[in-house]
Every structure is written in structure tokens, then in C-alpha cells.
C-alpha positions as CSV (number, residue, x, y, z in Angstrom):
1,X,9.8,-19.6,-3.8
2,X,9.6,-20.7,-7.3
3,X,6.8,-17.8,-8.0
4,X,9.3,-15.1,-6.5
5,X,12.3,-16.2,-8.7
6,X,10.0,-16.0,-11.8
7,X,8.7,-12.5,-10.9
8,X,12.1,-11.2,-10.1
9,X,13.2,-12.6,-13.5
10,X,10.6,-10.9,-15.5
11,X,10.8,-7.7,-13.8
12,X,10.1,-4.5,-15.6
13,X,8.9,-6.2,-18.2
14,X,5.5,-7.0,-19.4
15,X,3.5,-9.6,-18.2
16,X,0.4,-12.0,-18.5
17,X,-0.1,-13.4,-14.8
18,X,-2.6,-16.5,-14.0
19,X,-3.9,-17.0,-11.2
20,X,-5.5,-19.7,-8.9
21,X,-9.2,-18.5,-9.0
22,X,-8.5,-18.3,-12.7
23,X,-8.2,-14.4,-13.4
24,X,-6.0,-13.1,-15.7
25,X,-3.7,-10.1,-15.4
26,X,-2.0,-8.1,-17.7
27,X,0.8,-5.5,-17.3
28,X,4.2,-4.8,-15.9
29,X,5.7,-6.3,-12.7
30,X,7.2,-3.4,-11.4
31,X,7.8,-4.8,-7.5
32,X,8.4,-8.1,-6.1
33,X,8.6,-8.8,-2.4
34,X,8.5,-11.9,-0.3
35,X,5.1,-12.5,-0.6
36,X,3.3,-10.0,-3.3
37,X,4.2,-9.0,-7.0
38,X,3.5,-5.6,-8.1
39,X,2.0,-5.0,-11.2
40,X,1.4,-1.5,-13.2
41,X,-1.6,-2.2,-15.5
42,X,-3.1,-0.1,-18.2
43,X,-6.2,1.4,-17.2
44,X,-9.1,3.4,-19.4
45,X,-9.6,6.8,-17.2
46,X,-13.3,5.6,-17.3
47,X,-13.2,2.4,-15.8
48,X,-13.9,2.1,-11.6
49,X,-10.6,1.5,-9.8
50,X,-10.1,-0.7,-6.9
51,X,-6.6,-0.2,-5.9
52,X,-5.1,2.4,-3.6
53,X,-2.6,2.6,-5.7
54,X,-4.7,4.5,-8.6
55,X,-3.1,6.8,-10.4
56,X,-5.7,9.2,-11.9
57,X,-3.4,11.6,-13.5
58,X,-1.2,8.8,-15.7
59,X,-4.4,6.3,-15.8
60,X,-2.9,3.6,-14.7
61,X,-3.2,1.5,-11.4
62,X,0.1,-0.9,-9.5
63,X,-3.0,-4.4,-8.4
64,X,-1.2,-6.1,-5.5
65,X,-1.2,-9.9,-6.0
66,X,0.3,-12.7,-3.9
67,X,2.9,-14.8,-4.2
68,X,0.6,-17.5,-3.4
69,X,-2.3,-17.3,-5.3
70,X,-0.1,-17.8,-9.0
71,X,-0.5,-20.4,-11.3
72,X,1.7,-19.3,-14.7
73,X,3.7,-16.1,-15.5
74,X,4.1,-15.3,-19.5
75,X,6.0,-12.7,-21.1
76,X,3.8,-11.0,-23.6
């Protein structure tokens, strides 16, 4: 519960998220839900996207990450 309470306080703003498996994410939390947080991250138009979420026309993707897997949130 304590990961949720951090994302909802840091929405819309921007973000450096670690996680478990020790990945690092950077971007802006634009969604939290009971067991994801939604980031928008700034993508080169040249890079291969993963998400569903892509965005080809703005270049930017929303990654899906859980609740779960989160070590440390940082405002950047």
C-alpha cells in the first residue's frame, strides 16, 4: 500500500522509478491504480516500442508497471 500512496503523491510529475529486477524508469506517473502505475516516458521516434500504449504521432509511450515489483520512487 505504501508504493500506491507514494505514486498517488507524485502524480503528474516527473519521476525516476526502481524497480525489483533492478531497471530503472524515467518519466511521468500519469495513472495510478490498485495495482499498476502508469508512466508517460520520452521516447526517440527511432527506438522499437513495446507497449500498446505507443504513441507514434507524439513519440512517447505510457510502460505499465506494478505496484509490486517497486523498490524506490524519486522525484527528478
Amino acid at each position: 500500500m505504501e508504493a500506491y500512496h507514494n505514486c498517488v503523491r507524485c502524480m503528474n510529475r516527473r519521476v525516476r522509478i526502481f524497480t525489483n529486477d533492478g531497471r530503472m524508469h524515467e518519466g511521468v506517473i500519469t495513472g495510478v491504480d490498485s495495482h499498476h502505475v502508469y508512466l508517460r516516458t520520452d521516447c526517440p521516434r527511432n527506438q522499437v516500442h513495446t507497449s500498446a500504449f505507443f504513441n507514434p504521432f507524439v513519440g512517447n509511450q505510457v510502460l505499465t508497471l506494478s505496484l509490486f515489483t517497486l523498490l524506490a520512487i524519486a522525484l527528478i
